[in-house]
C-alpha positions as CSV (number, residue, x, y, z in Angstrom):
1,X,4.6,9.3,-28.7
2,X,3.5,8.8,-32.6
3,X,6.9,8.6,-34.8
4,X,6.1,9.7,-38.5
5,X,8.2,7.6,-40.9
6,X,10.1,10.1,-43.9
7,X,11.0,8.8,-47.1
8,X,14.3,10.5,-47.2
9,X,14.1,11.4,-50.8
10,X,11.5,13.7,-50.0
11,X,12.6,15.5,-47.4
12,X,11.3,19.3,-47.2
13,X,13.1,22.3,-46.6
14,X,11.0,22.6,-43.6
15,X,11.6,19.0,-42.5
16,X,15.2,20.5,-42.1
17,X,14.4,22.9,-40.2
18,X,11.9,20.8,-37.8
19,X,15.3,18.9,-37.5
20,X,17.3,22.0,-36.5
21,X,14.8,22.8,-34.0
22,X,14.6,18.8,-32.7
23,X,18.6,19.0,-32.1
24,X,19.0,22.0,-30.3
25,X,16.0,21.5,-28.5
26,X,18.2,18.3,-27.5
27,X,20.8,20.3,-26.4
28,X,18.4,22.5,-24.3
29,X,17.2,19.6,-22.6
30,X,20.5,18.0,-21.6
31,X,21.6,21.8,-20.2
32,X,18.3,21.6,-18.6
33,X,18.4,18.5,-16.7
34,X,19.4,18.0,-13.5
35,X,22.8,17.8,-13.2
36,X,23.2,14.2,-11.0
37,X,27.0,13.4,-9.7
38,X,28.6,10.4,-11.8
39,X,29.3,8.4,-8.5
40,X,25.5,8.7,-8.3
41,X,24.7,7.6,-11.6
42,X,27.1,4.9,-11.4
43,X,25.3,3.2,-8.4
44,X,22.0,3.9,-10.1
45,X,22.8,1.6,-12.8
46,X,23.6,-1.0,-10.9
47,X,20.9,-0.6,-8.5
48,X,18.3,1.2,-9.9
49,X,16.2,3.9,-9.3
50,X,17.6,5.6,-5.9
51,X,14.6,7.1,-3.4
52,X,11.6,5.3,-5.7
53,X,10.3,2.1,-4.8
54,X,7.1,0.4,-5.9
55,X,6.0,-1.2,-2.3
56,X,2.4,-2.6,-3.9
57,X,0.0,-2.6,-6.8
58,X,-3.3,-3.2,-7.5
59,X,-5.5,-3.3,-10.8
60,X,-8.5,-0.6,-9.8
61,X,-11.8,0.5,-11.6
62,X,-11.7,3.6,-13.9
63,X,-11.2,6.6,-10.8
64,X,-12.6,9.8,-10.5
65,X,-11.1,10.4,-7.3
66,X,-7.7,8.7,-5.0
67,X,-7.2,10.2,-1.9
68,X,-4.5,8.6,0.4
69,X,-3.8,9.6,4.6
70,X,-0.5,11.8,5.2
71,X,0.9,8.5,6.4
72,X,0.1,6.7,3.5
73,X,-1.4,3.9,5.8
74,X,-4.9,4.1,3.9
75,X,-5.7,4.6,-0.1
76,X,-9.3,5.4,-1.0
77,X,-10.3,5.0,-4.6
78,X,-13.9,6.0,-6.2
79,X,-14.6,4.6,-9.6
80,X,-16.3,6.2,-12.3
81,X,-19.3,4.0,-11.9
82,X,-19.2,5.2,-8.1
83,X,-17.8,2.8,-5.8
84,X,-15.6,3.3,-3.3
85,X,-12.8,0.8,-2.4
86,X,-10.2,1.2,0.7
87,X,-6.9,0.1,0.7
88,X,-4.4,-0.5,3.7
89,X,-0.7,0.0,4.0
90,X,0.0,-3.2,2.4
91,X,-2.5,-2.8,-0.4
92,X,-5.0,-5.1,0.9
93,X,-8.4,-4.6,0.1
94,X,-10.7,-3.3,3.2
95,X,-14.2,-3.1,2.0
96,X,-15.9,-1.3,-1.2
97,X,-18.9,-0.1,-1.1
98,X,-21.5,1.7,-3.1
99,X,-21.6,6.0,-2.9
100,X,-24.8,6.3,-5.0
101,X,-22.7,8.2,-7.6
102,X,-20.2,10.5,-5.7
103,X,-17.5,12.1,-8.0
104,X,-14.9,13.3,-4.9
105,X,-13.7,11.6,-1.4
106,X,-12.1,13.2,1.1
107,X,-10.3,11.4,3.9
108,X,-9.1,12.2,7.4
109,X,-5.6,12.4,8.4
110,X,-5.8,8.8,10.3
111,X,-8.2,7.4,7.8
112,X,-11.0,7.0,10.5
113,X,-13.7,9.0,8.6
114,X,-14.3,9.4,4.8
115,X,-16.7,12.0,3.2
116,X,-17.9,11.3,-0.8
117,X,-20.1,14.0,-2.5
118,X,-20.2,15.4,-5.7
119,X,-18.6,19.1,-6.7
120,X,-20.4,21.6,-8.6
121,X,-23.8,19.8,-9.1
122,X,-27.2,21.4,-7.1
123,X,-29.1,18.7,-8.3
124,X,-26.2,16.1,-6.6
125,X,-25.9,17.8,-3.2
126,X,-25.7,14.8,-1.1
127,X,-23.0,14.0,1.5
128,X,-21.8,11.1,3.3
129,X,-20.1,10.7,6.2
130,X,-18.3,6.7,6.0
131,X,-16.5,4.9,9.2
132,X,-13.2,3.0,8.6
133,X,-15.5,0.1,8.7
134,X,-17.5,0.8,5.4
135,X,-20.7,1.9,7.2
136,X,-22.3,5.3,6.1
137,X,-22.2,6.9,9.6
138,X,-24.5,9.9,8.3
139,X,-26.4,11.6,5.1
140,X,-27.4,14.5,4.6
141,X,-28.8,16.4,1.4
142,X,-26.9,20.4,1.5
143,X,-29.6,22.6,-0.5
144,X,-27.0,24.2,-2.5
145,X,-24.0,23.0,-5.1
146,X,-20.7,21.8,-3.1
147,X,-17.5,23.7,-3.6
148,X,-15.0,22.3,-1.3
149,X,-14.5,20.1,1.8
150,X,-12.0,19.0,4.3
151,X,-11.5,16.8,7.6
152,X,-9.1,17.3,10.0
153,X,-6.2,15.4,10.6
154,X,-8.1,13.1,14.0
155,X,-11.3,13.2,12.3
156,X,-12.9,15.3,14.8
157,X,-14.2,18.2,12.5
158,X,-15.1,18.5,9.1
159,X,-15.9,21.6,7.3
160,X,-18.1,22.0,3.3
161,X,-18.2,24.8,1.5
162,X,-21.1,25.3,-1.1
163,X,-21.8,28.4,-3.8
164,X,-24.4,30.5,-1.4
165,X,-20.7,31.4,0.5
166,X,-21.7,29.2,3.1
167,X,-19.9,26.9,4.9
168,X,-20.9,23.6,7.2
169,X,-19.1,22.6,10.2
170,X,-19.6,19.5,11.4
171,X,-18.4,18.2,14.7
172,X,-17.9,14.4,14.5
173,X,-16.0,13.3,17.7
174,X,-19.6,13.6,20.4
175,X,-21.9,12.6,18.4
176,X,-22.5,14.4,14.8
177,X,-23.9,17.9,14.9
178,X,-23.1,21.1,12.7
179,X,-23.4,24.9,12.4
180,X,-23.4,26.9,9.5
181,X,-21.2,30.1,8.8
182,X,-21.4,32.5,5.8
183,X,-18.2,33.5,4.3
184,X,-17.2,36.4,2.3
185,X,-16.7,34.4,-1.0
186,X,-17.5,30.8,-2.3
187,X,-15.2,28.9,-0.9
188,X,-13.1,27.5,-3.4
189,X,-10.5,25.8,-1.4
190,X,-10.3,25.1,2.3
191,X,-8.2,23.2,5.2
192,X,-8.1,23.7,8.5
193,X,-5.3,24.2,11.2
194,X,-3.3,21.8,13.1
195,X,-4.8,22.4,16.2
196,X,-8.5,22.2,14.5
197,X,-9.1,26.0,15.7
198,X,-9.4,27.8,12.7
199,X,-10.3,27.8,9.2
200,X,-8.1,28.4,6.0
201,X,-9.7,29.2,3.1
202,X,-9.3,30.3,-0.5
203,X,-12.3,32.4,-2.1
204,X,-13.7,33.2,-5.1
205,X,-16.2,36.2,-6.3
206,X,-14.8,38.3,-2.8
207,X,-12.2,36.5,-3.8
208,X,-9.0,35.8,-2.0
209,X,-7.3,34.4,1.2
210,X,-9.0,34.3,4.5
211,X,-8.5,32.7,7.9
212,X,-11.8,32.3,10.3
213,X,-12.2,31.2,13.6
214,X,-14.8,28.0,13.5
215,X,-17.5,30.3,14.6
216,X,-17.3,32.2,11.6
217,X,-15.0,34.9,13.1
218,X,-12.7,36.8,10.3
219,X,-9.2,36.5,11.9
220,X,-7.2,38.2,9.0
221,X,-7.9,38.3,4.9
222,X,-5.6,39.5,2.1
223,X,-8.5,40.4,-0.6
224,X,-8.2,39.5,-4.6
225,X,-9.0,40.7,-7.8
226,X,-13.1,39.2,-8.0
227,X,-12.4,37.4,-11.4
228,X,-10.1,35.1,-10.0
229,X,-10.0,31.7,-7.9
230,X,-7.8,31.2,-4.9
231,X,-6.6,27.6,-4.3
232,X,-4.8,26.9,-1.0
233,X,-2.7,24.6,0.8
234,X,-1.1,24.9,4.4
235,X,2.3,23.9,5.6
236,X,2.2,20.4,7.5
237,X,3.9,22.3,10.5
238,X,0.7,25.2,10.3
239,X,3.0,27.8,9.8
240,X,2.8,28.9,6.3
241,X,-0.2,28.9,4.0
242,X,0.6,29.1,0.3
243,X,-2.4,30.4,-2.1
244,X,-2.8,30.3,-5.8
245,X,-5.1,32.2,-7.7
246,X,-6.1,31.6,-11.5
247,X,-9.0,32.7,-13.7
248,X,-11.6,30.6,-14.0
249,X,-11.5,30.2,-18.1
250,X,-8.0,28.4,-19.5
251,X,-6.0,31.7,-19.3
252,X,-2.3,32.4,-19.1
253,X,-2.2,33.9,-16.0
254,X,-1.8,33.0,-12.0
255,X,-0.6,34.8,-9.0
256,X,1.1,33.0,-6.2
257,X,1.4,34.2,-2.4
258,X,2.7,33.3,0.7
259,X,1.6,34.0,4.2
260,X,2.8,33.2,7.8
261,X,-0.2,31.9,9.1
262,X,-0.8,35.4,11.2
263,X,-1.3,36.9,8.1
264,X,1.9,38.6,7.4
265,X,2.4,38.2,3.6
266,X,5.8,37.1,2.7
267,X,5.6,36.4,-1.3
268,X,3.6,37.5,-3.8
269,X,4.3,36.3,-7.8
270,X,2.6,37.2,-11.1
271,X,2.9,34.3,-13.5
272,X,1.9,34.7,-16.9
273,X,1.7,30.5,-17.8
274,X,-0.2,28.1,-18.8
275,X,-1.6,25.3,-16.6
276,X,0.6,26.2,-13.0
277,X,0.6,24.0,-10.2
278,X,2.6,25.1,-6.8
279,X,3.6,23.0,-4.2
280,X,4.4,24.1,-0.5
281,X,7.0,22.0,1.2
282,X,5.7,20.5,4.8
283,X,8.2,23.0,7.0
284,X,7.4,25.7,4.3
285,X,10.4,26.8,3.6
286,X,10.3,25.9,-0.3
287,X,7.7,26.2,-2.9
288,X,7.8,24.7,-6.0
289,X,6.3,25.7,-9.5
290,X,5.2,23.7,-12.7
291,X,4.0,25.2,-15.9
292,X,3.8,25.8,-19.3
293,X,4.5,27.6,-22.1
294,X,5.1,28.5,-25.8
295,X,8.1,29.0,-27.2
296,X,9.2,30.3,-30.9
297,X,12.3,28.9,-32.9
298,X,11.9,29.9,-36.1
299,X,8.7,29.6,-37.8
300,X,7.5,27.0,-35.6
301,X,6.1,27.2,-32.3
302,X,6.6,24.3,-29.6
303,X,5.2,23.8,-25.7
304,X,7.7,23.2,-23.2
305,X,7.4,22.6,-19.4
306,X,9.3,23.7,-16.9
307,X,10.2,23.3,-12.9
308,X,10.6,26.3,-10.6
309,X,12.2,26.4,-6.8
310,X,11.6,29.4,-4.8
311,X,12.1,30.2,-1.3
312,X,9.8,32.3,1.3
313,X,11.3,35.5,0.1
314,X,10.6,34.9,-3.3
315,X,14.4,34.3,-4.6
316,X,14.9,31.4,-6.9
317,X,16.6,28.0,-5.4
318,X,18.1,27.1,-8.8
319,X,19.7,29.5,-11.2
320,X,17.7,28.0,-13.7
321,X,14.6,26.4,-14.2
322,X,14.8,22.3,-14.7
323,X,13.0,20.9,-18.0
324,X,12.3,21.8,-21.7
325,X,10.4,20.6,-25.0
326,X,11.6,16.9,-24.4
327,X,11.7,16.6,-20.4
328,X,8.4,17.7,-19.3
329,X,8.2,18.1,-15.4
330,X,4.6,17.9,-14.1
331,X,4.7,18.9,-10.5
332,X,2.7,16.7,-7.7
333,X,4.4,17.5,-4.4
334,X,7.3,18.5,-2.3
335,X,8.1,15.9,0.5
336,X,9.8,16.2,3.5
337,X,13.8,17.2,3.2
338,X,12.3,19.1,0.3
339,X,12.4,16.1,-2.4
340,X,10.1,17.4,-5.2
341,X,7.9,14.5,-7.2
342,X,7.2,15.4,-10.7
343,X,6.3,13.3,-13.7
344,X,7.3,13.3,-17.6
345,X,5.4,11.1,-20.0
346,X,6.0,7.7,-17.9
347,X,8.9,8.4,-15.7
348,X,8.4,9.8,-12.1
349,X,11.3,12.1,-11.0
350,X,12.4,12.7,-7.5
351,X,14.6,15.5,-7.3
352,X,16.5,17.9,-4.1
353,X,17.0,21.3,-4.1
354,X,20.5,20.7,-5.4
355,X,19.4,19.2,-8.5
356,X,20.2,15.5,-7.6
357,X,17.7,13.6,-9.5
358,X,17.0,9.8,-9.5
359,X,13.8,8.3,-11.8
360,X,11.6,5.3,-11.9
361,X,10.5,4.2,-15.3
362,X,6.5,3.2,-14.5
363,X,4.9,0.0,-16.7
364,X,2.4,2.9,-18.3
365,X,1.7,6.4,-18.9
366,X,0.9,8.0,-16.0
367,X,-2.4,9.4,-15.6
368,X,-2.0,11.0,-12.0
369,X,0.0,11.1,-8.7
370,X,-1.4,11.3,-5.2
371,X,1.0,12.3,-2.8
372,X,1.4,12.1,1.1
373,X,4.3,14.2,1.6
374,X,4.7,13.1,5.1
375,X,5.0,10.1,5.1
376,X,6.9,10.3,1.6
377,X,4.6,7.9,0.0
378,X,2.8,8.5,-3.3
379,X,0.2,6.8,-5.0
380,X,0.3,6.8,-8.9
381,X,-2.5,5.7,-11.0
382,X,-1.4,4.2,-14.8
383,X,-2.6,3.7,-18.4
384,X,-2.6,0.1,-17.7
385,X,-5.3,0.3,-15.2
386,X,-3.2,-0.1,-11.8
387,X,-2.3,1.8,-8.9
388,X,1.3,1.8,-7.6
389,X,2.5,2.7,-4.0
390,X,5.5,4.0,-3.8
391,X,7.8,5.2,-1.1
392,X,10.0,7.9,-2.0
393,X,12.3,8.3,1.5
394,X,14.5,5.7,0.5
């Protein structure tokens, strides 16, 4: 944050009203706040942050990509001039290993098998397919732009999207084979079930959300306006799948739904914000909102961001929204016992559906957060060039 410095003899009319706007903006942000009991706040001074701890740390190339298990038991981190290093548990370095220029991993849920490639680039169409090890277990150049990828949670299946609407399924448990399917959009955004039987995925052009059986098979689909981009996430229990769909050019405008994973819709919100992220929770039973958005006092016009709770019907958690012009909530998951991470400037936040809040001050600005809601581990990467571990189920 940049502090001008005002000779006070010249102060402007409009000065005075920047500092109208600056105090009751104040005001906003301390009705705004989370509302923590003063037994808790006592202890929190003597003790410090409550639910955050750093549990390792390690100084890390310039990313392009962290990815870290469910569990938080593995941490893989590729670096802008492409390598790929692999952390444990305890922050100890693995291996690291060249990718020949891949700008995305992907790992599986037990951190067996890890897939680099590079999104959006025909002329970069490789894959690679890495052991736990560090060896490159199989290559293979798709002959179209890649879109999306996941691996399930044993590392038995993966499954890659690319912009001809197909999608490759690879079965990596007996061997390594794959099949191809074609979709009815480019998928966008894709996981796959619990049980490794089906395939969740969020389209684009026939846009939507669709669920397939791995044999290409439509199960159910709840179709989309065309001109908009469907990002999805499932429920760590496979129950719920939350969707999100956005324009793709900035725009303020997103529409969030909810589905049982049968396809019975449950929730369906138009948002008319700036940059909106959504988190599901891992029982599904909460989703949780970030955005932004202008707001005029006066003459003058300021951003402000803002934290959202809703539940599967729809209905709002908290009477109001948490956050403002000075606390700036940036959402990066829901953990289990619906704790909600967000960030503001340097200071992670970890805060209940009651509004309890407790905060851990980070050594820089924070960059991004990785989250494993599971396991209630996070990863955060900082302006000083290091990545943190944390454990949030303290």
């Amino acid at each position: 944050m940049h502090k001008n410095k005002l000779d006070i003899s010249i102060i402007s009319r409009k000065s005075l009203r920047i500092g109208a706007l600056v105090a009751s903006m104040a005001l906003a942000l301390v009705l705004s706040l989370p509302q923590v009991p003063p037994q808790l706040l006592a202890q929190a001074k003597l003790t410090g942050a409550r639910g955050l701890r750093t549990l390792w740390s390690k100084p890390v190339r310039p990313p392009v990509c962290i990815t870290v298990t469910p569990d938080g038991r593995f941490t893989a981190v590729l670096a802008e001039d492409g390598s790929l290093t692999y952390y444990d548990e305890t922050g100890r370095l693995l291996w690291r290993q060249d990718t020949d220029g891949a700008r995305a991993v992907t790992l599986s849920g037990d951190g067996k098998i890890l897939l680099t490639y590079t999104p959006l680039n025909p002329v970069k169409s490789q894959i690679k397919f890495w052991t736990s090890e560090g060896r490159v277990r199989w290559k293979q150049k798709l002959s179209n732009a890649i879109w999306s990828a996941a691996i399930s949670h044993d590392g038995s299946t993966a499954v890659i999207g690319t912009g001809k609407k197909r999608v490759y399924i690879y079965t990596l448990n007996r061997g390594l084979r794959y099949r191809r399917r074609t979709l009815p959009g480019i998928p966008f955004s894709m996981a796959l079930s619990p049980d490794n039987q089906k395939l969740i995925v969020g389209m684009w052009q026939e846009s939507g959300v669709g669920v397939f059986t791995l044999k290409g098979k439509e199960i159910w689909r709840s179709k989309g306006s065309e001109d908009l981009q469907y990002t999805i996430q499932m429920s760590r229990n496979g129950n719920y799948i939350l969707g999100m769909a956005q324009p793709n050019r900035p725009k303020p405008e997103a529409t969030l739904g909810l589905w049982k994973s049968d396809g019975t819709r449950l929730l369906s919100k138009a948002l008319n914000l700036n940059d909106v992220r959504a988190a599901i929770s891992p029982t599904g039973d909460i989703v949780a909102v970030s955005y932004r958005q202008q707001i005029v006092h006066g003459k003058e016009t300021m951003s402000e961001r803002k934290l959202a709770l809703y539940n599967r019907s729809g209905g709002k958690v908290w009477d109001r929204e948490k956050g403002g012009v000075f606390f700036k909530p940036e959402l990066h998951a829901v953990f289990s016992g619906n704790q909600i991470l967000v960030s503001s400037d340097n200071t992670l936040y970890l805060l209940d559906t009651y509004g309890k809040m407790s905060k851990l001050k980070m050594p820089a600005t924070i960059r991004e957060v990785y989250g494993a809601p599971p396991s209630g581990k996070a990863i955060v990467y900082c302006g000083d060039g290091h990545i943190y571990m944390l454990d949030t189920s303290l």
